[in-house]
Each structure stands twice: as structure tokens, then as C-alpha cells.
C-alpha positions as CSV (number, residue, x, y, z in Angstrom):
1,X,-16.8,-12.2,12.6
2,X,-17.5,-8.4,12.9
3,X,-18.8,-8.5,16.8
4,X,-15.0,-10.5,17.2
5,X,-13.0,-7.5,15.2
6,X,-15.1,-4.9,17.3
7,X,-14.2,-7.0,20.7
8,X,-10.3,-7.1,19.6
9,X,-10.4,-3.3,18.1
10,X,-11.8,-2.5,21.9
11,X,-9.0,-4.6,23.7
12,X,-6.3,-2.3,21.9
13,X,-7.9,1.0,22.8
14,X,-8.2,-0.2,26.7
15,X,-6.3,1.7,29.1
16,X,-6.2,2.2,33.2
17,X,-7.2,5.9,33.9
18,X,-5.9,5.5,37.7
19,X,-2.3,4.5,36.1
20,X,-2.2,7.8,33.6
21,X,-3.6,10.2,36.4
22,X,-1.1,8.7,38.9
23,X,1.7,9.6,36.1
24,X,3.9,13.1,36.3
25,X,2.6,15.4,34.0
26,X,5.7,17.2,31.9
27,X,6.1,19.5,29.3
28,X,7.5,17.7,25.7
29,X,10.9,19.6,24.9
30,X,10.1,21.4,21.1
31,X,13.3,21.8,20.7
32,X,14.5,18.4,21.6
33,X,16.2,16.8,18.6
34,X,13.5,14.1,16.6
35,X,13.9,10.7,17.8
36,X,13.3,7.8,15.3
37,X,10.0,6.4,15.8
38,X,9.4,2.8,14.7
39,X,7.5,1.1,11.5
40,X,3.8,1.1,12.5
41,X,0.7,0.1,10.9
42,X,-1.0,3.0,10.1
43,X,-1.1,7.1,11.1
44,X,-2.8,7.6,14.1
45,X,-5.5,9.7,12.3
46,X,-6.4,6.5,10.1
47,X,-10.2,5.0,10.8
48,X,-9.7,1.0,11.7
49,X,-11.6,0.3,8.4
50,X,-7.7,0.8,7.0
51,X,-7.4,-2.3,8.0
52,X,-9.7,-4.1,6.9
53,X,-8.2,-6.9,4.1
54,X,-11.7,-7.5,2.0
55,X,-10.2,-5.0,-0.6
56,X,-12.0,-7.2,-3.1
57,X,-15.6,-7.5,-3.6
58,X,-17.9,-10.3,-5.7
59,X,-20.1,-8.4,-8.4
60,X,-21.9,-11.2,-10.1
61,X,-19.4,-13.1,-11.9
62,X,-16.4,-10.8,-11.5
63,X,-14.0,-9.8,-8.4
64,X,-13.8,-6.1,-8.6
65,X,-11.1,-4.1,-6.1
66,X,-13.2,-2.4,-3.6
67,X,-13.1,1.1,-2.4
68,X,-13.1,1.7,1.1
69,X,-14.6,4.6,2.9
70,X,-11.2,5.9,3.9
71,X,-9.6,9.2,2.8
72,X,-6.2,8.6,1.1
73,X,-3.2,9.5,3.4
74,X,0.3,9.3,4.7
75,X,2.1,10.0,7.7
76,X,5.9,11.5,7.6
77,X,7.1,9.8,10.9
78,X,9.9,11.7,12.7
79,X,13.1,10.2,11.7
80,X,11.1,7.1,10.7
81,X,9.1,6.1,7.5
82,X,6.0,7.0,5.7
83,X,3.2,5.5,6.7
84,X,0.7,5.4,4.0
85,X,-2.9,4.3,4.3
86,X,-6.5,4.5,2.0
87,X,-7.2,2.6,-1.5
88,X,-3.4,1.8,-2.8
89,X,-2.4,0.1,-5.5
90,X,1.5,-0.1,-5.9
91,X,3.8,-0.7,-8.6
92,X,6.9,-2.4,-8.0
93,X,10.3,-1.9,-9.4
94,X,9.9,-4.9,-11.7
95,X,6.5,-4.2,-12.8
96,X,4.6,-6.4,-10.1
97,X,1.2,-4.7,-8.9
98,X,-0.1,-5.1,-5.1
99,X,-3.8,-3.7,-4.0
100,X,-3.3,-2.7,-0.3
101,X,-4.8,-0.3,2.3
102,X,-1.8,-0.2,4.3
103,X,2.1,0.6,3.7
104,X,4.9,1.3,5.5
105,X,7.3,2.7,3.4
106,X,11.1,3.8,3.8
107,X,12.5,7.4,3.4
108,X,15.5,6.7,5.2
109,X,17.0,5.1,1.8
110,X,18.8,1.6,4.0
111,X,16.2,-0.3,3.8
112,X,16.9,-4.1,3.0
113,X,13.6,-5.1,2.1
114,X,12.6,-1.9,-0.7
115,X,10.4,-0.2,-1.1
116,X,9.2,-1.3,2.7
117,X,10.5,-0.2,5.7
118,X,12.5,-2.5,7.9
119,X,13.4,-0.2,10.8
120,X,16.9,0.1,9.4
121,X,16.5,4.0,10.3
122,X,17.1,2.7,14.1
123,X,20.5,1.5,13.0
124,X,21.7,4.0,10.9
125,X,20.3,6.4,12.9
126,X,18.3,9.0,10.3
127,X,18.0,11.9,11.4
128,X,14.8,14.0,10.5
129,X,11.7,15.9,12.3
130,X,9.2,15.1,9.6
131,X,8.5,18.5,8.8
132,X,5.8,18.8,5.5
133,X,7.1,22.4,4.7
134,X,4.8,22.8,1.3
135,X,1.6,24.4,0.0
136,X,-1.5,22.1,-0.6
137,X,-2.2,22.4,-4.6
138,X,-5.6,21.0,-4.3
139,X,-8.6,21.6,-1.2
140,X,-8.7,18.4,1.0
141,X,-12.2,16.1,0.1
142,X,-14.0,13.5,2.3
143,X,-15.0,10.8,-0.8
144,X,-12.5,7.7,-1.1
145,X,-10.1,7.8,-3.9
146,X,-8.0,5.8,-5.6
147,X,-3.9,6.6,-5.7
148,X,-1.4,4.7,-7.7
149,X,2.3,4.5,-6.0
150,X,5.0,3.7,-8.5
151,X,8.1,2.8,-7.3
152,X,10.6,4.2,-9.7
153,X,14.0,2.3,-10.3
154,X,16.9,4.3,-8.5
155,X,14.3,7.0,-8.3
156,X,11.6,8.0,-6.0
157,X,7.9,7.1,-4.9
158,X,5.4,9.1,-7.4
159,X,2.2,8.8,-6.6
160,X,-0.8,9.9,-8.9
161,X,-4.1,10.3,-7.2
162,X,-5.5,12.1,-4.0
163,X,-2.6,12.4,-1.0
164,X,-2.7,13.9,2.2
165,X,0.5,14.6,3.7
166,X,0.6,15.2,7.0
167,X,2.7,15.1,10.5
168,X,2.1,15.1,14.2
169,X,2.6,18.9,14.1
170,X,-0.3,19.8,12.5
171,X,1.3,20.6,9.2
172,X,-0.2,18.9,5.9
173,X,0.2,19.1,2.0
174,X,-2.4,18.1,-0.3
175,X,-2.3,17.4,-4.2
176,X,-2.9,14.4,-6.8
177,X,0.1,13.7,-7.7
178,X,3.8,14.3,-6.4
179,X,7.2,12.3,-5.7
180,X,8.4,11.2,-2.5
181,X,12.1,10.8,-1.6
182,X,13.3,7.5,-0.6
183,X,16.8,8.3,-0.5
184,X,16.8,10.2,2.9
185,X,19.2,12.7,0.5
186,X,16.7,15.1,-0.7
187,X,17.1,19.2,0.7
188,X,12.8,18.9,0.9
189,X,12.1,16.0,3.2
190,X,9.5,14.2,2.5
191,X,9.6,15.3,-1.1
192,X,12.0,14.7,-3.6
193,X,13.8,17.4,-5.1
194,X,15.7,15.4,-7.5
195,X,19.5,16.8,-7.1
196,X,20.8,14.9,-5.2
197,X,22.8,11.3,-5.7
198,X,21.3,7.7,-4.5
199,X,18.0,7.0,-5.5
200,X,16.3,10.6,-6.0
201,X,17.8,11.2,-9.1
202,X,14.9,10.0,-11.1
């Protein structure tokens, strides 16, 4: 089974080098205004083993949740959600639990499907760059963690545990613990800064 997830993992990172040095080479516009980028998987940055689904392992008699060898993260998309990835265990609205090592989560504050995103930033059109405009309050670490997401009722996403914070720019905020908006109201994108109305006023 792991030869066929190596062959399939290959199959997506395939490309034709004649067709990308045939292509125009331009110059990306910096000052162009963000465009809303669709729900994916997982940041860019994120090793494959994100994806892995044996998040529990068998100790003897007992199923235990395992830890994978993944550093706790999530990706501010521009104009688009928060991709989260590492070892996650979420708390719902109504007190259900869910062990994952993926989420794609909205910020945008339309989603349909809460507290997933369900690309309903395309239609309303959100508009934000994704910028991660704080200072780290902890030093980044290589060792897995574990993070706890709780989705608070009309209020944001706090998280308690390791989090890196980071955007295509280069810009990253690290801490242990933290809200994110959900709204798409707050003044301090992707953080809550609980003034405003809709669900950031938790």
C-alpha cells in the first residue's frame, strides 16, 4: 500500500519541463489587488504525511490518537480560507470532537457548511491579501504537537497549542494559543480582534 501512495504522490508532482520553458516569463504585479484563491487541501509548505488518515494507532489493547511527524500549521490564503494542517483535534459548536490532520476552514464568515470552507468567498467576493501582520510570542520548534481548535458559538476559532501562521509572502506568527476570525469583520485579518459585529464578538 505505501509503494502505491508513493506511485500516486509522484503522478501529482509530474510536470513537462519543455511546456514551462516554452512559457513567457512575466513579472507578478505586487500591487495587483488579492484574488480569491480556492479551498485546498493543505499549505503548500505541508509534508504529504499531512495526509495520511492512520491518525490512530493500536497499543496493545487500546486505540491511542497518533502523533504524526508534522509541525502544526495554517495557511492564510489570499482572499480565501485557512488552511490548517498537523495533529488537530476540533471542537464543534455543539460539543462534537473530530481528530484530523487536515482543515479547511472559513474566514470569509458565508460559509454554509461552518466552520468549513465551502468556497462561498468566490461568490461573495471577500476581499483580503492574507497579510499576518503580528509578532511571534513563542520561537518556532521542529517536534509534533498537539493543538486543540474550538469553535466558539457566534465567536471565533481559538486554538490552544503550537500554531504557525504563515502566508505566501514570507510573513509568519507563532504562539500556543490565539483566536482566529471567522467573521471576515475583524480590523486584524487573520486574527480576531473582537469589536466588531457577526461572529467575532466572542
Amino acid at each position: 500500500m505505501e509503494d502505491a501512495t508513493k506511485a500516486s504522490a509522484r503522478s501529482l508532482d509530474w510536470y513537462d519541463s519543455d511546456y514551462f520553458s516554452a512559457q513567457p516569463k512575466t513579472d507578478p504585479d505586487q500591487y495587483s489587488p488579492p484574488v480569491p484563491e480556492p479551498a485546498v487541501g493543505k499549505p503548500q509548505t505541508t509534508d504529504e504525511k499531512a495526509l495520511a488518515r492512520w491518525f490512530f494507532e493500536q497499543r496493545g489493547n487500546k486505540r491511542i490518537r497518533k502523533r504524526l511527524n508534522i509541525t502544526n500549521e495554517c495557511q492564510v490564503t489570499s482572499a480565501g480560507p485557512l488552511n490548517m494542517t498537523g495533529n488537530i483535534t476540533l471542537v464543534k459548536e455543539d460539543g462534537s470532537v473530530e481528530h484530523t490532520n487536515s482543515l479547511t476552514l472559513c474566514r470569509c464568515g458565508a460559509s454554509k457548511n461552518t466552520p468549513f470552507c465551502d468556497d462561498q468567498h468566490l461568490d461573495i467576493e471577500f476581499f483580503d491579501g492574507g497579510a499576518v501582520n503580528q509578532f511571534s510570542s513563542t520561537m518556532p520548534v521542529r517536534r509534533p504537537q498537539n493543538i486543540t481548535v474550538t469553535c466558539v458559538k457566534n465567536g471565533p476559532l481559538k486554538y490552544h497549542g503550537y500554531l504557525r501562521v504563515f502566508n505566501k509572502k514570507g510573513q509568519e506568527y507563532i504562539s500556543t494559543s490565539g483566536s482566529l476570525c471567522r467573521c471576515g469583520k475583524s480590523s486584524k485579518k487573520p486574527f480576531c480582534d473582537s469589536s466588531n459585529g457577526g461572529c467575532c464578538n466572542g
